[in-house]
Every structure is written in C-alpha cells, then in structure tokens.
N, C-alpha and C positions, 0 to 999 in steps of 0.2 A: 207343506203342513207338517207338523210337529208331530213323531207320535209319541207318545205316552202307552207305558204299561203300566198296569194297572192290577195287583196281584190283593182281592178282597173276596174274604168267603160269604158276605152280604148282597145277596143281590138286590136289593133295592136299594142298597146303598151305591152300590155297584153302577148301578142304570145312572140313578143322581149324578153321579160324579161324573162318568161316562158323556150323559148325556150334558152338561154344567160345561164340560171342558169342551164339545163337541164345538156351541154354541160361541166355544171364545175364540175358536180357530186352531183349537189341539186335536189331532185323532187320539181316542182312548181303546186301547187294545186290551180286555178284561180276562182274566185268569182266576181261578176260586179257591186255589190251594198252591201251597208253596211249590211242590214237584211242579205243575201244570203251570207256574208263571216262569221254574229256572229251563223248562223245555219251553216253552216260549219266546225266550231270550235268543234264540235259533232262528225265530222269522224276522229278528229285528233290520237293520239295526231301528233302538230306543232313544231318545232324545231324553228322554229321564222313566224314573219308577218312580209309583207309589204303592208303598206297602203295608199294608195290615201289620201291626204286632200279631195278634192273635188269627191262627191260623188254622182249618182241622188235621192236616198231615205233619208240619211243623214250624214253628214259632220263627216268626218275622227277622229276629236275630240270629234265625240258622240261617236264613234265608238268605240276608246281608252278609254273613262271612263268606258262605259259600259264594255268593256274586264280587267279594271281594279278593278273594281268594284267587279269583280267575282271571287273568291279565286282559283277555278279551274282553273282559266285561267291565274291568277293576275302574274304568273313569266315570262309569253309570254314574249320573245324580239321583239321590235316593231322597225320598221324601219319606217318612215311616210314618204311620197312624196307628194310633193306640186307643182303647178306653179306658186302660188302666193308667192311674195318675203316679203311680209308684217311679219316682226318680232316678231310683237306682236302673230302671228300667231306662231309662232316658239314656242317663249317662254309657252303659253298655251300650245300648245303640248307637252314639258317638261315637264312641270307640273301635264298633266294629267296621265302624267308616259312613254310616247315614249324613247325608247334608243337612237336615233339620229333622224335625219331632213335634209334629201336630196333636193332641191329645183330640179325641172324641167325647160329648159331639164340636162340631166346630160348622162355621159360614163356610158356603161354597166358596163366597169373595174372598175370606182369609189363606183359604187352601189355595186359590187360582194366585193370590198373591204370593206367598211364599214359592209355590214351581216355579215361579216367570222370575223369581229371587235364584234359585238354585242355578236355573236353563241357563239366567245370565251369565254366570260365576263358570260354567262349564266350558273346557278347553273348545273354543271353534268357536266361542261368543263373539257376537258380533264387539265391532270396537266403541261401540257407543252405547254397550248395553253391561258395564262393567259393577253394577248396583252402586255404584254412587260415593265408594270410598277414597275415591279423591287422588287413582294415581290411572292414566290411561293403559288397558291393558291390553289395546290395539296397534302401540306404535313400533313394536318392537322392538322395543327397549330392554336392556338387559341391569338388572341392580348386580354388581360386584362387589363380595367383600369375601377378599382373598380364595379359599377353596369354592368359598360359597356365592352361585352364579343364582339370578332368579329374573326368569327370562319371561317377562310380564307380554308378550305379541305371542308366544309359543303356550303362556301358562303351564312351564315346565321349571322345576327347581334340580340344579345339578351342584354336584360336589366333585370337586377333582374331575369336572367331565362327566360322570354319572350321573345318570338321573334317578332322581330320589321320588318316592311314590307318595302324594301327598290327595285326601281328598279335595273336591274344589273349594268348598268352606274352610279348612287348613288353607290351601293357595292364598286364597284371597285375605287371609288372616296375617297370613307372613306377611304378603306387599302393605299390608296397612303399617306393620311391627316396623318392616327394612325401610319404608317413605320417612321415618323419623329416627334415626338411627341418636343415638346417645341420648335421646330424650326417655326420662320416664313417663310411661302411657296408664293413668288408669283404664281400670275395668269401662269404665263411662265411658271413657276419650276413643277407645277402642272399638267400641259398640257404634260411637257415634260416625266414627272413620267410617266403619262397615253398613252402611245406613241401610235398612231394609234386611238385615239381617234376623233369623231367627233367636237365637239366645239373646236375652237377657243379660244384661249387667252385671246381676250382681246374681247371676245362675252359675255356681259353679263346674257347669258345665266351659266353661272355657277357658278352666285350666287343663281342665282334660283334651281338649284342642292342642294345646300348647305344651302338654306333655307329650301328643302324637307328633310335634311338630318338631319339637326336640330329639324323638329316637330317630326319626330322620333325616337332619341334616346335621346332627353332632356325634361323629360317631367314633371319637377320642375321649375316652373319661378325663384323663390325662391333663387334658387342655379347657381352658375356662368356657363358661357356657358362652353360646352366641346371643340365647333370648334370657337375660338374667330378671330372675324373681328379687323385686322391690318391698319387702316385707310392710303390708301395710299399705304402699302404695300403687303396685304395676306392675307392672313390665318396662324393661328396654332393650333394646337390640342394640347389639355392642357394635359400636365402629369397625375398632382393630379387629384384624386377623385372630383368630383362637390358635 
C-alpha cells in the first residue's frame, strides 16, 4: 500500500482526504503544521505529499524548498493545495519544485486523480503507468543527444555522466520535448503528449517548467539552447549537439 503524507492544518479536511484516499487503497499519514510534516518525513519513506499552502507555523512554499533542498527527500512528489487563487503563488510553487497545484475547494475525485498523475510520473513507476505521453518509461531505453543522456527505465537525466536534478513533472516534460526532436511543439501538442497532466495549455506555468529544465541540462551560455523558444509558436528540442 502506498503511503501518502499528508501535511494540512484543517482537520476535517484532513480526516476527508485521509479518509477519501484510505478507501482508494493509499495510506494517508496526517501532520497539521509545516515543522510536524518535515519531522515526519523521518517515519517514511512517502510515496508522495500533499501539502497545504497555507500553514500555521510556515507557509507551504517553505515547506517545498526545504523538502527540496534535501537530497533525501529532493524526488518526493508534491501535490500543493491552496485556497488562494493568486498565480503568482502557483508559479512559485512550481518553481520551488511542487508536481502540481490544486486550488481549494476541489473533488475528492479530481485530487485522487492528479496523485495517481504525479505517483505515476515518479522514479520506480511501474512501466505501464507512465501517464499516457506516448514514450515507454519502462524499457530502459536511453534518449542520446551528445552530452545529454535521458534515461527513460532509470527516469534519470545526465550530462557528461552527471546526473542532473529534475522534478518528475520536468522528467516527464523533457521525454515528451526529446520523443520529437527538431519538431516545433506547441503549448497544445505538449500538454496533449503529457495527457493527464496538471497545467494547462495555455498556463503559463509551463514556461516556467522549461525554464527549470533549461538551468539543468544547459549549462554553457556559450553554446546554443538544447530546448529552443519558437516565438509564437513552441518549443523544439534541437537534434545536434549544443
């Protein structure tokens, strides 16, 4: 059984969700403040989190750095929940590495859907449970292009041998970019690759993805971008070596 932590300072909301995932086959392990869920992280291990923005000791984006921060913890899949609609607040979250961004209130069904979206996407997923973008990330296949290795059976991205820190939403975002290499991809084509994914189209949260996905496997200014911006129309991932 899966367990889930579950880090909300709501307890009846707490019990719902708790109780909601208990019944789908996930253990939900509940925490009510930010301190009390990163000591928590101690009895795991977690097969994902879900987190409160709003917290009474500190704010759901402390939360997320400091779980990102930490190598131990750094491949956690993170689910955030908010009741503030404020965007900018979205996109930070992104940034500090969250897999998705539920806004409150929301369906138990939409929340149980997007985890079982993240769970999938997360390193040690099974090989048939890759959310549906269209490249097997169980066969151990490696995409090559020149420095850059993306090892879709390991869900590891390396450069020169290195391996580079990417969330599993970033992962799975590159293998859709590398499956079509010299092709421009819109926002659509992208989203649709990535099927069951959380963002939106035309959410400009997924440049922000693809900004995070850039300081990590380009790390020559020097030398031309790997994921090049199609002004107006996309993205494409460059064939040749950079």
């Amino acid at each position: 059984m899966q367990r889930i932590l579950l880090i909300e300072d709501d307890p009846r909301l707490a019990a719902m969700v708790s109780d909601y995932l208990g019944q789908s086959g996930y253990r939900a392990v509940i925490a009510a403040d930010g301190a009390g869920g990163l000591a928590r992280l101690d009895d795991g291990p977690f097969d994902a989190l879900v987190l409160d923005l709003m917290l009474p000791d500190m704010d759901g984006l402390e939360v997320c750095r400091r779980i990102r921060a930490n190598q131990e913890y750094a491949g956690l899949p993170i689910l955030m929940l908010t009741a503030r609609g404020d965007a900018t607040d979205r996109v930070i979250g992104l940034e500090l590495g969250a897999d998705d961004y539920l806004p409150k209130p929301f369906e138990p069904r939409e929340l149980l859907a997007r985890l079982r979206a993240i769970l999938r996407r997360a390193p040690g997923a099974a090989a048939n449970s890759t959310g549906g973008y269209g490249l097997d990330g169980g066969r151990g296949d490696v995409l090559a292009f020149g420095r850059l290795e993306i090892d879709r059976g390991a869900r590891e991205v390396r450069v020169d041998g290195a391996v580079r820190e990417l969330t599993s939403y970033q992962f799975t975002l590159l293998v859709a970019l590398a499956g079509h290499p010299g092709r421009v991809l819109s926002r659509e084509a992208i989203m649709d690759l990535v099927k069951g994914e959380a963002l939106e189209a035309f959410d400009r949260s997924i440049d922000v993805q693809i900004s995070r996905i850039r300081q990590a496997i380009e790390d020559d200014p020097k030398k031309p971008r790997r994921i090049i911006t199609v002004r107006g129309s996309g993205y494409v991932f460059a064939k040749a070596q950079p």
